[in-house]
N, C-alpha and C positions, 0 to 999 in steps of 0.2 A: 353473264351469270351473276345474281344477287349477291354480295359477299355476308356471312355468317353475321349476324347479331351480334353485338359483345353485349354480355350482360352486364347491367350498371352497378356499383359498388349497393349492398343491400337487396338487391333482387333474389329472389329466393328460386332455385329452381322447380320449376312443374312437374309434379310425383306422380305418376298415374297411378292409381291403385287397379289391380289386376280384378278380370270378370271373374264372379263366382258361377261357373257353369253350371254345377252342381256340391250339396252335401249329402251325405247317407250316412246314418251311422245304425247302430245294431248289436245287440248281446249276445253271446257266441257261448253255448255251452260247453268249454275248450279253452284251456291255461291259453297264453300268450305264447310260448314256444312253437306250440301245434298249428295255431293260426299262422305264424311267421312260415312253418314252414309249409302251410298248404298256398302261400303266397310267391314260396320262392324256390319249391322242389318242383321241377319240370312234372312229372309223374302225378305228384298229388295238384300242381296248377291245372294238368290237361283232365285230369278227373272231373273239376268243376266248372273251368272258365271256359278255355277253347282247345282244340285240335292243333295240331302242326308245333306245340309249344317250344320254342327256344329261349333259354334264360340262362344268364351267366351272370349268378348272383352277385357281384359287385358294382362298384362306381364304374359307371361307364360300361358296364355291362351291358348284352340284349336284354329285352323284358319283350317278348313276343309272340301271338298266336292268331289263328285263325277261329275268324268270329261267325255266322250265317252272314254278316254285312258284312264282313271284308275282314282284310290282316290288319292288326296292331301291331307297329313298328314302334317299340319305345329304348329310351335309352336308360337306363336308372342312375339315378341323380345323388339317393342317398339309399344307402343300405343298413340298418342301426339295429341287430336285430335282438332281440324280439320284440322291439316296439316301433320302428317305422321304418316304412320304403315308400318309394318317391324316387317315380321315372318321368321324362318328357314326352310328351307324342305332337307330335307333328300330324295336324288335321289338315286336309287339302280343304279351302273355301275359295269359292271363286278364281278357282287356276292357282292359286297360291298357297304354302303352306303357313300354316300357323300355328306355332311351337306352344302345345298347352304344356298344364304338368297335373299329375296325379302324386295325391298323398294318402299314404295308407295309414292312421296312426292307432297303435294296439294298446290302451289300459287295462291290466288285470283288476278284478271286480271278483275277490276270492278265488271260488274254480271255476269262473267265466273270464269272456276278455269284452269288453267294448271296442270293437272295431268302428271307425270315424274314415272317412273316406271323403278326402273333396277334390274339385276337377276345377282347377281356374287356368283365366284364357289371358293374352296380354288385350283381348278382345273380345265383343262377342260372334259366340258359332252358333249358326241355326244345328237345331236338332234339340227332341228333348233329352235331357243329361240327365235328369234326373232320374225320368223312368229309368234310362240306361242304366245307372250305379245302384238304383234300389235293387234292380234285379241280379243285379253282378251281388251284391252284400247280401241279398234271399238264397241265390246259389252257395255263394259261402255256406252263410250257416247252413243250409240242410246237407250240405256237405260233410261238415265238421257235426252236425248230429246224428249222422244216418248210423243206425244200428250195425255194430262190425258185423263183416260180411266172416263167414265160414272161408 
């Protein structure tokens, strides 16, 4: 077996910068509190994103539901609320899994919030990502604008 490289005095180590799978972002008529929690109350998550929802709002918590494609397994990473969460998912490619992350981040804009939403890979994943997140951030909002129900 090849023994390891020693790096030479002055060599700089090789940074890979991370894929940007996808961005979304979108104006939300709804303070930053409300967004936060339609992201991270099980009840108001399963109203908009998916079915099956398990979340256990902190680091190292579940972040997980069932999609029409399949279950999202994620882990969350950071929880800062009401302005950002950020879980990993673990994407299967090629028999393998590949640990992405999702960040959620919330600016209020008076009594609206700017939700920003981006999906990077330590590689790339087929599949379009972006469709995917515009319509996860379209669900949001019409979610968080839909007229209260009686």
């Amino acid at each position: 077996m090849p023994e390891a490289e020693i790096p030479k005095k002055g060599d700089t180590p090789k940074i890979v910068a991370p894929t940007v799978l996808a961005n979304a972002k979108a104006t939300m008529n709804a303070i930053p509190a409300t967004v936060f929690a339609a992201l991270t109350e099980a009840d108001r998550l399963a109203a908009w994103w998916a079915q099956d929802v398990d979340i256990d709002p902190q680091v190292s918590g579940v972040y997980e539901g069932t999609l029409p494609v399949g279950r999202v397994e994620g882990t969350i990473t950071t929880i800062e609320g009401p302005r950002k969460l950020a879980f990993e998912w673990p994407i299967e490619v090629e028999g393998a899994s590949v640990v992405t992350s999702v960040v959620y981040e919330l600016s209020p804009k008076g009594p609206q919030t700017v939700v920003h939403i981006a999906h990077r890979s330590p590689k790339p994943v087929p599949g379009d990502w972006s469709e995917v997140w515009n319509r996860v951030i379209e669900s949001l909002k019409t979610y968080l604008e839909a007229p209260p129900t009686a």
